[in-house]
HTML snippet that shows the backbone in 3Dmol.js (N, CA, C, O; Angstrom):
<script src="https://3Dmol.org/build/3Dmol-min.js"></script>
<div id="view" style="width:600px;height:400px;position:relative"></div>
<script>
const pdb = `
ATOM      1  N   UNK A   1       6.529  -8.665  -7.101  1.00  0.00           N
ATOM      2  CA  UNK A   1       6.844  -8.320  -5.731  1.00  0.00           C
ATOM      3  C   UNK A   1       6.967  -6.803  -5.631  1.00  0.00           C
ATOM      4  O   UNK A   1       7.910  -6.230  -6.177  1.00  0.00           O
ATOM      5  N   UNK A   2       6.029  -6.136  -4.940  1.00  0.00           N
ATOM      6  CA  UNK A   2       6.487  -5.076  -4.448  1.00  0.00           C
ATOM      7  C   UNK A   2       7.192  -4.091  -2.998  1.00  0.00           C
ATOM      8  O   UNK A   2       6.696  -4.336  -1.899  1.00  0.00           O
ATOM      9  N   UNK A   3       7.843  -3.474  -3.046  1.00  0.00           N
ATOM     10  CA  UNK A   3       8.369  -2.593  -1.856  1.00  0.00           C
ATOM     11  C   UNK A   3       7.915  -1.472  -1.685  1.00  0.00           C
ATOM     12  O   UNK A   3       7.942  -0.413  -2.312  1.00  0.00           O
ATOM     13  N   UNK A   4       7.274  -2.003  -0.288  1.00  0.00           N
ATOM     14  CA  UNK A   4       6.159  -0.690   0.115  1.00  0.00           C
ATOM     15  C   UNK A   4       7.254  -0.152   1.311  1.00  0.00           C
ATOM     16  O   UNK A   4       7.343  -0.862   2.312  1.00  0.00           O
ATOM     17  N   UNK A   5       8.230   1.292   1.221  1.00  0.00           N
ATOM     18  CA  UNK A   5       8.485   1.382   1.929  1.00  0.00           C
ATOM     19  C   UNK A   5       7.919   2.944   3.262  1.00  0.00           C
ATOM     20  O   UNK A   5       7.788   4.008   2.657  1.00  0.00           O
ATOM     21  N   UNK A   6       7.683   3.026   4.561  1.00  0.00           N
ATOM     22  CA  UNK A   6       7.147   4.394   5.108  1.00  0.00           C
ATOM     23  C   UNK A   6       8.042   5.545   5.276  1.00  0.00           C
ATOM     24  O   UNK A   6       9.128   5.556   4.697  1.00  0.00           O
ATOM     25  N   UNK A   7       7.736   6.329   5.885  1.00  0.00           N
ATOM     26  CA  UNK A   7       8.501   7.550   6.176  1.00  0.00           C
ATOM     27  C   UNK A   7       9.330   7.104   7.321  1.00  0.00           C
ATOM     28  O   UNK A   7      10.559   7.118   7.269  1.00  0.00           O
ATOM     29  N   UNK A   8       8.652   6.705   8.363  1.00  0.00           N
ATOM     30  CA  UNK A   8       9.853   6.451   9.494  1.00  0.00           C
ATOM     31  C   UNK A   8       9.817   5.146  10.560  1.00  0.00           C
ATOM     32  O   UNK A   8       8.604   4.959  10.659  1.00  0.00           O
ATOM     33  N   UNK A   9      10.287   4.426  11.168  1.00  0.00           N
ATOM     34  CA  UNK A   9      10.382   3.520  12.169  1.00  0.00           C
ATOM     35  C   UNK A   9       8.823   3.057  12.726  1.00  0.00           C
ATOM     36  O   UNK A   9       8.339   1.927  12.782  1.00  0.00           O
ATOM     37  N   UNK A  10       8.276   4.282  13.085  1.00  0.00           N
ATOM     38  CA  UNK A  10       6.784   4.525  14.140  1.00  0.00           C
ATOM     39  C   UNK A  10       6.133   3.897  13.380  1.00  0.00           C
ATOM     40  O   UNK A  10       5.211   3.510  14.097  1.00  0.00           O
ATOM     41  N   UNK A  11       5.975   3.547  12.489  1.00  0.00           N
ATOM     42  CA  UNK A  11       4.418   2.657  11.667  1.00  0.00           C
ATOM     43  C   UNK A  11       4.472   1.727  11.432  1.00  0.00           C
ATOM     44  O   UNK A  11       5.395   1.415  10.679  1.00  0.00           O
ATOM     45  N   UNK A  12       3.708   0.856  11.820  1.00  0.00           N
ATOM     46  CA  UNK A  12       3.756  -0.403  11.747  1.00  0.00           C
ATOM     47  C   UNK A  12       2.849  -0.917  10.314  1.00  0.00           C
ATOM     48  O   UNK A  12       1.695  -0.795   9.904  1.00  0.00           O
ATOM     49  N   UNK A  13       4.033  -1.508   9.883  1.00  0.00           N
ATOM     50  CA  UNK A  13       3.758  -1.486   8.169  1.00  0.00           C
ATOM     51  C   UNK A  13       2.771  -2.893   7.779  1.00  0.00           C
ATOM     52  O   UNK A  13       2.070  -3.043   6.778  1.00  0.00           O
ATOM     53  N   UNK A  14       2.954  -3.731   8.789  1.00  0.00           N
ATOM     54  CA  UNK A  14       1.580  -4.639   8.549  1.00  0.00           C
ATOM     55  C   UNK A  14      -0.205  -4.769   8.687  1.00  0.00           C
ATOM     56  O   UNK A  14      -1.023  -5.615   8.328  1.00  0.00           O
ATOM     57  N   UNK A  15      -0.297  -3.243   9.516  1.00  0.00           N
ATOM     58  CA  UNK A  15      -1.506  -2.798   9.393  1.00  0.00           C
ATOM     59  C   UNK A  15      -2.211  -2.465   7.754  1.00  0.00           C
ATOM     60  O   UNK A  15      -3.352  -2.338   7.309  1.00  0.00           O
ATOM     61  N   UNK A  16      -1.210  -2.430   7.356  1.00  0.00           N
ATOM     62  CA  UNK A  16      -1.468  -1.753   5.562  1.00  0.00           C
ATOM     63  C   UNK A  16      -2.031  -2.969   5.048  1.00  0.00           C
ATOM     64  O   UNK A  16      -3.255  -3.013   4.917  1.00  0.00           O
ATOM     65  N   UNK A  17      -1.483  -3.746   4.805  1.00  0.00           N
ATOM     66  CA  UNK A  17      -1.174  -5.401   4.347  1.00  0.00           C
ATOM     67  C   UNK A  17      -3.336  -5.284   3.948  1.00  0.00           C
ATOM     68  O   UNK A  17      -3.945  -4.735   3.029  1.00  0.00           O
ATOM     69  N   UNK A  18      -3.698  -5.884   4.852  1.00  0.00           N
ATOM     70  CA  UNK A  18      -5.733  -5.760   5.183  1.00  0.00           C
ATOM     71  C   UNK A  18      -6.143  -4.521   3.940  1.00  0.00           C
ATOM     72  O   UNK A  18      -6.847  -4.703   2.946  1.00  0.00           O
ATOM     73  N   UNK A  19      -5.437  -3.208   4.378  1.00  0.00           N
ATOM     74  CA  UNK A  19      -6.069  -2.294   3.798  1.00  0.00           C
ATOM     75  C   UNK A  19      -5.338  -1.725   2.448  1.00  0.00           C
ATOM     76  O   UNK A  19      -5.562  -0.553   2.147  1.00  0.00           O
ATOM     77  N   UNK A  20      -4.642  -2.359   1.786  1.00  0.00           N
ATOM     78  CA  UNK A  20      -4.054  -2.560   0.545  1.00  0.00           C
ATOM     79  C   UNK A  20      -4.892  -3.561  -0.223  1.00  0.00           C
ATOM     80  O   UNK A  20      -5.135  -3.536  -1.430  1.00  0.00           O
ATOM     81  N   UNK A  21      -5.311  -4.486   0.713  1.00  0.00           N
ATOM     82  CA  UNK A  21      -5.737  -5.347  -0.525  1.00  0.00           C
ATOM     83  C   UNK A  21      -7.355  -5.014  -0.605  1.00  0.00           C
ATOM     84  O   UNK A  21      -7.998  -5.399  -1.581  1.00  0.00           O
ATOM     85  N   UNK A  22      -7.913  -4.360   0.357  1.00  0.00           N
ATOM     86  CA  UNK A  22      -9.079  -3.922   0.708  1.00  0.00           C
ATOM     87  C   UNK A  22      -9.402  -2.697  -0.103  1.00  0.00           C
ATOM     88  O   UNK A  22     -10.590  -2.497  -0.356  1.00  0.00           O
ATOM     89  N   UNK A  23      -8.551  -1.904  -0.515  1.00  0.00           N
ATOM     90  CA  UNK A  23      -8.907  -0.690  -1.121  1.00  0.00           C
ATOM     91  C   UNK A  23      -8.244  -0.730  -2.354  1.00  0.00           C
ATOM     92  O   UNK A  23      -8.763   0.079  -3.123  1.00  0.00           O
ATOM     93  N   UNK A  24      -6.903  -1.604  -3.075  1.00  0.00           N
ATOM     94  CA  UNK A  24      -6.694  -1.684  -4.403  1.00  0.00           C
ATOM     95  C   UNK A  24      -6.836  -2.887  -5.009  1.00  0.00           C
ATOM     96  O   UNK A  24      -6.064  -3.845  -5.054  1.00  0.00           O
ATOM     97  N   UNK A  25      -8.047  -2.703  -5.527  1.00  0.00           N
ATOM     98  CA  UNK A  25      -8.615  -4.005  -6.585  1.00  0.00           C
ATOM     99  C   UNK A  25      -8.860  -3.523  -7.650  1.00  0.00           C
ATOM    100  O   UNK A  25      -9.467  -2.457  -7.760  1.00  0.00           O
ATOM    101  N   UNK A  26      -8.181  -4.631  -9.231  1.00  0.00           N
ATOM    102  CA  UNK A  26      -8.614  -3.880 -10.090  1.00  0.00           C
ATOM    103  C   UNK A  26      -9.122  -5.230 -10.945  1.00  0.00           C
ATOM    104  O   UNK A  26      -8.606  -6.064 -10.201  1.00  0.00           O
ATOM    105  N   UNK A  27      -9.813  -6.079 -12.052  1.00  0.00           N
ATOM    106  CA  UNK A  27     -10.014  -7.042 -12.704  1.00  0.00           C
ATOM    107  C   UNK A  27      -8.707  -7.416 -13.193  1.00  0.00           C
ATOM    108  O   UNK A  27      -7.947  -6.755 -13.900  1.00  0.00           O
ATOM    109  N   UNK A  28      -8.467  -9.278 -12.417  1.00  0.00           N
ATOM    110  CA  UNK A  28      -7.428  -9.549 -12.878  1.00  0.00           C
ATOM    111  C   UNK A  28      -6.848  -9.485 -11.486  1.00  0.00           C
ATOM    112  O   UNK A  28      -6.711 -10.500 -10.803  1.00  0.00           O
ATOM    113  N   UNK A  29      -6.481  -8.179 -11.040  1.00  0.00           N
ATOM    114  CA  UNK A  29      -5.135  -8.305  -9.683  1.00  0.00           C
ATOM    115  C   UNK A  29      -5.989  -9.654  -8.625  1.00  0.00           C
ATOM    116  O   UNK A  29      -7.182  -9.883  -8.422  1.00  0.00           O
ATOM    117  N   UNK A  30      -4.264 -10.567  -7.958  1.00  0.00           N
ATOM    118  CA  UNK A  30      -4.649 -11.412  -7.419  1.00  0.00           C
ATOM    119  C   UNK A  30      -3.752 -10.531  -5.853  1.00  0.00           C
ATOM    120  O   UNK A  30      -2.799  -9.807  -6.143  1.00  0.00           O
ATOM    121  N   UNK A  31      -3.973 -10.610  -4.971  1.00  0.00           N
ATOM    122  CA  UNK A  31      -2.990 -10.489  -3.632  1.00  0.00           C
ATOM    123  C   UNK A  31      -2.451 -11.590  -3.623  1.00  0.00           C
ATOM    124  O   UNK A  31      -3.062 -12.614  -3.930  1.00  0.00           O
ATOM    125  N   UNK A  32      -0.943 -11.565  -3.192  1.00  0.00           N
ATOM    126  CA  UNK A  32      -0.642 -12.300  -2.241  1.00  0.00           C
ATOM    127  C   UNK A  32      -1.010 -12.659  -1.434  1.00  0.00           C
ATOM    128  O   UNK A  32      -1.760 -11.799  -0.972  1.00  0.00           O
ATOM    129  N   UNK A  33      -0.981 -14.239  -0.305  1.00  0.00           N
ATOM    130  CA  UNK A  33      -2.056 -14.524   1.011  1.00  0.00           C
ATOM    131  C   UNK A  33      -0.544 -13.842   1.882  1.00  0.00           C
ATOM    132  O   UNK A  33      -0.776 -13.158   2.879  1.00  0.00           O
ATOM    133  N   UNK A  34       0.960 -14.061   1.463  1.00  0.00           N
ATOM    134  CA  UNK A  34       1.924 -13.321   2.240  1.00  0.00           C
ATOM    135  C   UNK A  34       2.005 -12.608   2.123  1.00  0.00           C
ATOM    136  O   UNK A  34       1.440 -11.955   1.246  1.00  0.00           O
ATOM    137  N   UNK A  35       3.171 -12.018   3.347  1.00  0.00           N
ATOM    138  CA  UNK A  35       3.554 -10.231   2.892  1.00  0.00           C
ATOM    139  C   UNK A  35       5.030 -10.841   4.095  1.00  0.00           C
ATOM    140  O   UNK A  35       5.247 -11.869   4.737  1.00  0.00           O
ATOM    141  N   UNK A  36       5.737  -9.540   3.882  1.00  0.00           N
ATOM    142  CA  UNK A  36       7.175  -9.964   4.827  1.00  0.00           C
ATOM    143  C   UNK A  36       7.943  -8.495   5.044  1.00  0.00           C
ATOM    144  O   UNK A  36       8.533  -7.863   4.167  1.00  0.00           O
ATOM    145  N   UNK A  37       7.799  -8.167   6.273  1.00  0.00           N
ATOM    146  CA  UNK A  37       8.734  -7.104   6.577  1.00  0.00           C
ATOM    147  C   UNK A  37      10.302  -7.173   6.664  1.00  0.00           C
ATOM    148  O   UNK A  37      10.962  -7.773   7.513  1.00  0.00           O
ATOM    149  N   UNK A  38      10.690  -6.535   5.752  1.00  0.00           N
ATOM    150  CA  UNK A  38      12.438  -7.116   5.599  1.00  0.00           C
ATOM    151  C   UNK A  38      12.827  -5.393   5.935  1.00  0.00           C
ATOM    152  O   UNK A  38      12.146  -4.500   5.431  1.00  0.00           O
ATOM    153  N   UNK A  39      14.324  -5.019   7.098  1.00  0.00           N
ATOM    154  CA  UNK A  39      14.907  -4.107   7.981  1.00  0.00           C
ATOM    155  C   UNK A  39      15.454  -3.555   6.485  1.00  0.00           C
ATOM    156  O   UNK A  39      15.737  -4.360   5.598  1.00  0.00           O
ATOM    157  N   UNK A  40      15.573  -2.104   6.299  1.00  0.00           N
ATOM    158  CA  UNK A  40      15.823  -1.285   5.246  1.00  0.00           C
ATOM    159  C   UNK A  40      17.360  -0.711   6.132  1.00  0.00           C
ATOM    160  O   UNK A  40      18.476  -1.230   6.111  1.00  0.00           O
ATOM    161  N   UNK A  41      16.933   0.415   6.800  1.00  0.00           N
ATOM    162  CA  UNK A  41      17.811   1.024   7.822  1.00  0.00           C
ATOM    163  C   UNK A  41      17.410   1.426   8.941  1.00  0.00           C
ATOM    164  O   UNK A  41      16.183   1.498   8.995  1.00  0.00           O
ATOM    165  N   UNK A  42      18.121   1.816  10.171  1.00  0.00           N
ATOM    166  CA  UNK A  42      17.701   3.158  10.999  1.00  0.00           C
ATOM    167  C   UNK A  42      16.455   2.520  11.666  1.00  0.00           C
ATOM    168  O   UNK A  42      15.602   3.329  12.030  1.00  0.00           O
ATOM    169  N   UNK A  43      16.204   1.196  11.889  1.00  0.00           N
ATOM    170  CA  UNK A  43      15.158   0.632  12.203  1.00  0.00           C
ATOM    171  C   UNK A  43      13.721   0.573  11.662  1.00  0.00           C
ATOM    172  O   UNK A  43      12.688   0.121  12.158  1.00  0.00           O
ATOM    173  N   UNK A  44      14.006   1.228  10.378  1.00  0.00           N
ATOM    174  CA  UNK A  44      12.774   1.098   9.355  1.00  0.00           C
ATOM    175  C   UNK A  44      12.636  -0.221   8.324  1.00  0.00           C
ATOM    176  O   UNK A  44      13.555  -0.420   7.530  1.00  0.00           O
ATOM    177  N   UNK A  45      11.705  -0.939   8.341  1.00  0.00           N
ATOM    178  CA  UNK A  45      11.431  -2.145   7.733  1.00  0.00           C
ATOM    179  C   UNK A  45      10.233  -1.768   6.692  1.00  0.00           C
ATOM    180  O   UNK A  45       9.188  -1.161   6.924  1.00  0.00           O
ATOM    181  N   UNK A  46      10.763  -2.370   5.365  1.00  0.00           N
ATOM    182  CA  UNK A  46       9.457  -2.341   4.277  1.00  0.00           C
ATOM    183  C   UNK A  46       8.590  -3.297   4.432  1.00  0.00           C
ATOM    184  O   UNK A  46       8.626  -4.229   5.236  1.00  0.00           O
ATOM    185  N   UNK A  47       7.839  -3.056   3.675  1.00  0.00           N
ATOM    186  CA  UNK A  47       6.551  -4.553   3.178  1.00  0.00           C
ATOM    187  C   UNK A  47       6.985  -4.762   2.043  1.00  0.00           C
ATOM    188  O   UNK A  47       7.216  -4.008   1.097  1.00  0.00           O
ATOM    189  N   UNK A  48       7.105  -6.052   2.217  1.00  0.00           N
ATOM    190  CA  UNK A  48       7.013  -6.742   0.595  1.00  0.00           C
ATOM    191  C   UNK A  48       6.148  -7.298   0.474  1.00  0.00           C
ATOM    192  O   UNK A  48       6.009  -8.039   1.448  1.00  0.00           O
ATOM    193  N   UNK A  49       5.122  -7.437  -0.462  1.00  0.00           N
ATOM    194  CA  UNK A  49       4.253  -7.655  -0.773  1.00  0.00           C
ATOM    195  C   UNK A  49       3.989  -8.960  -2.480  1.00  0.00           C
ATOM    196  O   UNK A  49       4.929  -8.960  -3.275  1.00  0.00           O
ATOM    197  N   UNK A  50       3.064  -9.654  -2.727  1.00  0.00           N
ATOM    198  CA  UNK A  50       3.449  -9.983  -3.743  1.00  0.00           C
ATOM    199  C   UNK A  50       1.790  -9.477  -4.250  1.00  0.00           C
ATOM    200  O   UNK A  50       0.936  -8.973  -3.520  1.00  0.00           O
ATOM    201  N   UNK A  51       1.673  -9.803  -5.752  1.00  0.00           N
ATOM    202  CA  UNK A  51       0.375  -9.970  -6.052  1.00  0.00           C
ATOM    203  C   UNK A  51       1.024 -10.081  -7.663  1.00  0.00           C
ATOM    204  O   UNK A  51       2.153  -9.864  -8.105  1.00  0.00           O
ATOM    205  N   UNK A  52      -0.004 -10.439  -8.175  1.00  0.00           N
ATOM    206  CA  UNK A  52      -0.281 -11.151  -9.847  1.00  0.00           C
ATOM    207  C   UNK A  52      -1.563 -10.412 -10.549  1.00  0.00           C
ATOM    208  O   UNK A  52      -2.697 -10.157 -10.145  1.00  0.00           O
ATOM    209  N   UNK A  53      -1.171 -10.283 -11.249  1.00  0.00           N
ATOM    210  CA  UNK A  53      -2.523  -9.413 -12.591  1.00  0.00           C
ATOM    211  C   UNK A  53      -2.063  -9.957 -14.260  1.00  0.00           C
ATOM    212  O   UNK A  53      -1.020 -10.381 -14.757  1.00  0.00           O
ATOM    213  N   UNK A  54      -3.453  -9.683 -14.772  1.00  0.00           N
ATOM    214  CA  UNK A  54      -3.383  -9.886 -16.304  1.00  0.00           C
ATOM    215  C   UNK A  54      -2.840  -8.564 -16.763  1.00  0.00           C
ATOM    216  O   UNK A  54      -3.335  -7.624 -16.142  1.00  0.00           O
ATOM    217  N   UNK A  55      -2.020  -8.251 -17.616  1.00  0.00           N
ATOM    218  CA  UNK A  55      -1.662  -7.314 -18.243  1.00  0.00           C
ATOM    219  C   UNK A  55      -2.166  -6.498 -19.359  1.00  0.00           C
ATOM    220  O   UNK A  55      -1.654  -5.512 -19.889  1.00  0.00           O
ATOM    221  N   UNK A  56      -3.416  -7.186 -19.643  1.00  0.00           N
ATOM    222  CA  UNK A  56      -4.377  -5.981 -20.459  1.00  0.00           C
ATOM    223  C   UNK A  56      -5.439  -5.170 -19.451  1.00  0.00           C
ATOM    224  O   UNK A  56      -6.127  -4.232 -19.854  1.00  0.00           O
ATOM    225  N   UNK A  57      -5.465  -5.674 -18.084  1.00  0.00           N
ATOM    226  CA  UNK A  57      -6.149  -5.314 -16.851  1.00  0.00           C
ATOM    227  C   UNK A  57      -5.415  -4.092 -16.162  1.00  0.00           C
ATOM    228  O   UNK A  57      -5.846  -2.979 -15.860  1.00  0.00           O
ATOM    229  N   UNK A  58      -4.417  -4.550 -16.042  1.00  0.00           N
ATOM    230  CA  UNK A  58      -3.667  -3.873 -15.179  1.00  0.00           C
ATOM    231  C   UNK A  58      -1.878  -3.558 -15.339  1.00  0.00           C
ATOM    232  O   UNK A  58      -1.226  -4.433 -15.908  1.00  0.00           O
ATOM    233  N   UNK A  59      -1.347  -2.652 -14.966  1.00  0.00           N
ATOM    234  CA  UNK A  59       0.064  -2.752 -15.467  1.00  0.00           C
ATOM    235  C   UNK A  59       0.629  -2.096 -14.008  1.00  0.00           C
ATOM    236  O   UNK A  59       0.065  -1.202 -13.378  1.00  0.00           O
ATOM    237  N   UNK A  60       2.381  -3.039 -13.497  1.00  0.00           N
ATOM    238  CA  UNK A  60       2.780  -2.323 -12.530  1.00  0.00           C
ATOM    239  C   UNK A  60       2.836  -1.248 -12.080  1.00  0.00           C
ATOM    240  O   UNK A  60       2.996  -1.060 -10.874  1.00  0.00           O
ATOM    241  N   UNK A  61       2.712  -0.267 -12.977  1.00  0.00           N
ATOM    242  CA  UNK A  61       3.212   1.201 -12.504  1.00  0.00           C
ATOM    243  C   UNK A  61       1.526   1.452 -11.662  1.00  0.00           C
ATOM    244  O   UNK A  61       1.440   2.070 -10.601  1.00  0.00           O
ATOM    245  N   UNK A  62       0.234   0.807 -12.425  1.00  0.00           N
ATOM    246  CA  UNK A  62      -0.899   1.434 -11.722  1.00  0.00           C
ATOM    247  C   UNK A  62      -0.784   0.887 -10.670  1.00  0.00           C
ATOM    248  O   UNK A  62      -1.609   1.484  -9.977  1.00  0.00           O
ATOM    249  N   UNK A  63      -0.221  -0.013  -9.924  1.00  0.00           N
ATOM    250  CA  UNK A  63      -0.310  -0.542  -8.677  1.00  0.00           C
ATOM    251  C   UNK A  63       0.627   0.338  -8.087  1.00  0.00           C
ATOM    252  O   UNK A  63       0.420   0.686  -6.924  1.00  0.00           O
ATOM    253  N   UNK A  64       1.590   0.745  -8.671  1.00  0.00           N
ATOM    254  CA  UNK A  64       2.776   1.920  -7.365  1.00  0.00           C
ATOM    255  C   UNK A  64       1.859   3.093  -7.183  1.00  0.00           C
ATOM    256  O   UNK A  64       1.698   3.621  -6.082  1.00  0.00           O
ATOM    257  N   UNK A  65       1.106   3.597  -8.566  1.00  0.00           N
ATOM    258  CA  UNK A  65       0.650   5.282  -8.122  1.00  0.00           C
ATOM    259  C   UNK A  65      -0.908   4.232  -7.590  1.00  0.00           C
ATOM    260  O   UNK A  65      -1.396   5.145  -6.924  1.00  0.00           O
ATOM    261  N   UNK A  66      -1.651   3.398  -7.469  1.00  0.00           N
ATOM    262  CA  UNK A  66      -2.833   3.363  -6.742  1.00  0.00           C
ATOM    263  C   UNK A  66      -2.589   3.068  -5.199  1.00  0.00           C
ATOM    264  O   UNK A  66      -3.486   3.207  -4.367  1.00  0.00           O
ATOM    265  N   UNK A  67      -0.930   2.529  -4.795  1.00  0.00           N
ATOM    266  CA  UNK A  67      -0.821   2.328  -3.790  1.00  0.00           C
ATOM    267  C   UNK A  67      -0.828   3.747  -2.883  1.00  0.00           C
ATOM    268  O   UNK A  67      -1.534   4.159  -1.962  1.00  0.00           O
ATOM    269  N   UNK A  68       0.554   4.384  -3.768  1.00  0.00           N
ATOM    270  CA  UNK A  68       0.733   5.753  -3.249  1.00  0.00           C
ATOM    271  C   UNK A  68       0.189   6.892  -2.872  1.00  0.00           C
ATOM    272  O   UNK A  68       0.339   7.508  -1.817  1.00  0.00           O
ATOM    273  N   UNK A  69      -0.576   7.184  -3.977  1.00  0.00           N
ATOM    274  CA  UNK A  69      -2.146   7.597  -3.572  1.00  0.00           C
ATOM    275  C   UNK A  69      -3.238   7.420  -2.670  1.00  0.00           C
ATOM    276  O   UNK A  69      -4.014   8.351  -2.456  1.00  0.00           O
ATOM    277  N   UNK A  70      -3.337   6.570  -2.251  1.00  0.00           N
ATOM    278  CA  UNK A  70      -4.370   5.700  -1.265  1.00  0.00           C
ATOM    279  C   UNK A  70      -4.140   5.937   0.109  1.00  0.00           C
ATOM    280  O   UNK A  70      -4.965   6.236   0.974  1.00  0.00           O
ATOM    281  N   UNK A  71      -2.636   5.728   0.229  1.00  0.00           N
ATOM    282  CA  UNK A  71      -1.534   6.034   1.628  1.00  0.00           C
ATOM    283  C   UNK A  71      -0.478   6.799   1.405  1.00  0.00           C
ATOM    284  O   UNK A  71       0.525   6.302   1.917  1.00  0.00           O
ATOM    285  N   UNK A  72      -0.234   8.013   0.740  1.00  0.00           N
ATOM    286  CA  UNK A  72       0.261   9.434   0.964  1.00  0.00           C
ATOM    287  C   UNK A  72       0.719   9.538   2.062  1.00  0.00           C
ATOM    288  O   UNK A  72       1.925   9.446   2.291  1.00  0.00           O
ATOM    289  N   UNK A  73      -0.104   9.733   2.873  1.00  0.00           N
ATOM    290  CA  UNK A  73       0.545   9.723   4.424  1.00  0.00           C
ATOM    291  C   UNK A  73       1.207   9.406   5.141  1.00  0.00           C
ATOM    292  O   UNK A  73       1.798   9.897   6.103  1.00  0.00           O
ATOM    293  N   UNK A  74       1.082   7.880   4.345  1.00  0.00           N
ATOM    294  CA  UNK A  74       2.206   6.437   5.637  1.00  0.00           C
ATOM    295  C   UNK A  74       3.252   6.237   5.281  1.00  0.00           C
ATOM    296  O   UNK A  74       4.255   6.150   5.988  1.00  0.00           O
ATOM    297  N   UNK A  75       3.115   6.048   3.162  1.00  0.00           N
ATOM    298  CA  UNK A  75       4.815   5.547   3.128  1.00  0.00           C
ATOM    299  C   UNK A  75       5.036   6.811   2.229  1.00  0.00           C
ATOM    300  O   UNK A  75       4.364   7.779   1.872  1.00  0.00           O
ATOM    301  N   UNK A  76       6.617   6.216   1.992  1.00  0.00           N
ATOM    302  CA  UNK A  76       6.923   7.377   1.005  1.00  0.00           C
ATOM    303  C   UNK A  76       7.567   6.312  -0.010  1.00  0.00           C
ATOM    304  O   UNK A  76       8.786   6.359   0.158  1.00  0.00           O
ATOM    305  N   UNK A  77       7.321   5.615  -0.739  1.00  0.00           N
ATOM    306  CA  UNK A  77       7.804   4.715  -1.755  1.00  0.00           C
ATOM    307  C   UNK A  77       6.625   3.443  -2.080  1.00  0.00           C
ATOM    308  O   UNK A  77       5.619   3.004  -1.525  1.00  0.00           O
ATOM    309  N   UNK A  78       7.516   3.124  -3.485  1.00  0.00           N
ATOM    310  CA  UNK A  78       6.421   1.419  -3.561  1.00  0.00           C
ATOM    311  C   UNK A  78       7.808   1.419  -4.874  1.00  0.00           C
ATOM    312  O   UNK A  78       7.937   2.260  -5.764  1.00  0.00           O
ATOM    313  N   UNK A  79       8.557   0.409  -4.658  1.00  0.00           N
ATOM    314  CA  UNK A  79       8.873   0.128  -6.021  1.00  0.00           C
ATOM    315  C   UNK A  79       8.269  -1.483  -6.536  1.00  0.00           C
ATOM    316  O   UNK A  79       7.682  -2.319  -5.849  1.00  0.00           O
ATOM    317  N   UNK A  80       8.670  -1.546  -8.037  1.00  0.00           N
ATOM    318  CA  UNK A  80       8.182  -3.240  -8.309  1.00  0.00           C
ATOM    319  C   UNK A  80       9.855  -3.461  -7.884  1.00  0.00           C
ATOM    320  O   UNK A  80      10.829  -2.739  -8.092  1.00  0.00           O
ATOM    321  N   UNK A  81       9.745  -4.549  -7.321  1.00  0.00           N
ATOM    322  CA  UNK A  81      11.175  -5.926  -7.028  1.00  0.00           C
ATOM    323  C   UNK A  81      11.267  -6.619  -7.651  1.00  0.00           C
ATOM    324  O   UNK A  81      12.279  -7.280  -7.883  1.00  0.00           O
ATOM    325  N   UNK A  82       9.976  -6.716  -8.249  1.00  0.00           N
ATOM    326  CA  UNK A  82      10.066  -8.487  -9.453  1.00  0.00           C
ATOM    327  C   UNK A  82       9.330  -8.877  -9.621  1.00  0.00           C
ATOM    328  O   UNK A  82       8.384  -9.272  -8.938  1.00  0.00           O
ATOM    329  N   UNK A  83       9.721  -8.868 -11.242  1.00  0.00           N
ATOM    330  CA  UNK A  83       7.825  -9.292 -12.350  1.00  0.00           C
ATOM    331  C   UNK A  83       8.806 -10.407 -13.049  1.00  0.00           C
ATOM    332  O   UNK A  83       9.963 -10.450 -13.470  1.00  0.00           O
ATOM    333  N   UNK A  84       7.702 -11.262 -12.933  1.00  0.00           N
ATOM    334  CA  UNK A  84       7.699 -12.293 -13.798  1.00  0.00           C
ATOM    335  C   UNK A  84       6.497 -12.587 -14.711  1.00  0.00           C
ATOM    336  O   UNK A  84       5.420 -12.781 -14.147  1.00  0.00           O
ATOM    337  N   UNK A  85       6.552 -12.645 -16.118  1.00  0.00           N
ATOM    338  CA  UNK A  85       5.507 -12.530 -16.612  1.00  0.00           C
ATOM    339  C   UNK A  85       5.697 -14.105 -17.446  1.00  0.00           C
ATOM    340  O   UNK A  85       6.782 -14.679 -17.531  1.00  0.00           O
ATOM    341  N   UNK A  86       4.350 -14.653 -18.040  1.00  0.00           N
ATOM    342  CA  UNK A  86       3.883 -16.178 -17.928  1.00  0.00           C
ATOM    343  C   UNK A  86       3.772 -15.666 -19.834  1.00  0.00           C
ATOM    344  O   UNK A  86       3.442 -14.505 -20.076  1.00  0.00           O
ATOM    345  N   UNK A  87       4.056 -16.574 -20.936  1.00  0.00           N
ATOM    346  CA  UNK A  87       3.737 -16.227 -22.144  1.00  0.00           C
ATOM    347  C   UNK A  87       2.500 -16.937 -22.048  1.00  0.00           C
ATOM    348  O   UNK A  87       1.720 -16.949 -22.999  1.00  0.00           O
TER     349      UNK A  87
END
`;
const viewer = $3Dmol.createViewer("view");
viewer.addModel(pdb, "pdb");
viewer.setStyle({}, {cartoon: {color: "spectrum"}});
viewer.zoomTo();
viewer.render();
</script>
């Protein structure tokens, strides 16, 4: 699960949702078909997001800096919330 959070109130954080999964693909990453805006503060709400990858493919941290990178502009955060990994 990740927390995509923006800079301020004005953006509507489910426009991303399409163009997150549209522009970060890597072999292995699955999207989530959900996503869920949960109220942070001050009338700013994150995305939570989920998605799944193999771990010789891909590792959380490349999904925070490929998110961050991509949309610089919109948010100012991505943390992971919660990995669960399968032996």
């Amino acid at each position: 699960m990740l927390d995509i959070k923006p800079y301020d109130s004005e953006f509507d954080m489910s426009t991303l949702v399409p163009l997150i999964k549209e522009k970060i693909t890597k072999p292995g990453l699955i999207w989530g078909d959900k996503f869920e805006l949960k109220p942070v503060a001050f009338g700013i709400k994150k995305l939570v997001m989920s998605a799944t990858y193999e771990d010789h493919n891909c590792e959380s941290d490349d999904l925070v800096d490929a998110i961050q990178a991509a949309f610089e502009d919109d948010i100012q955060s991505v943390d992971v919330a919660q990995i669960q990994k399968h032996q």
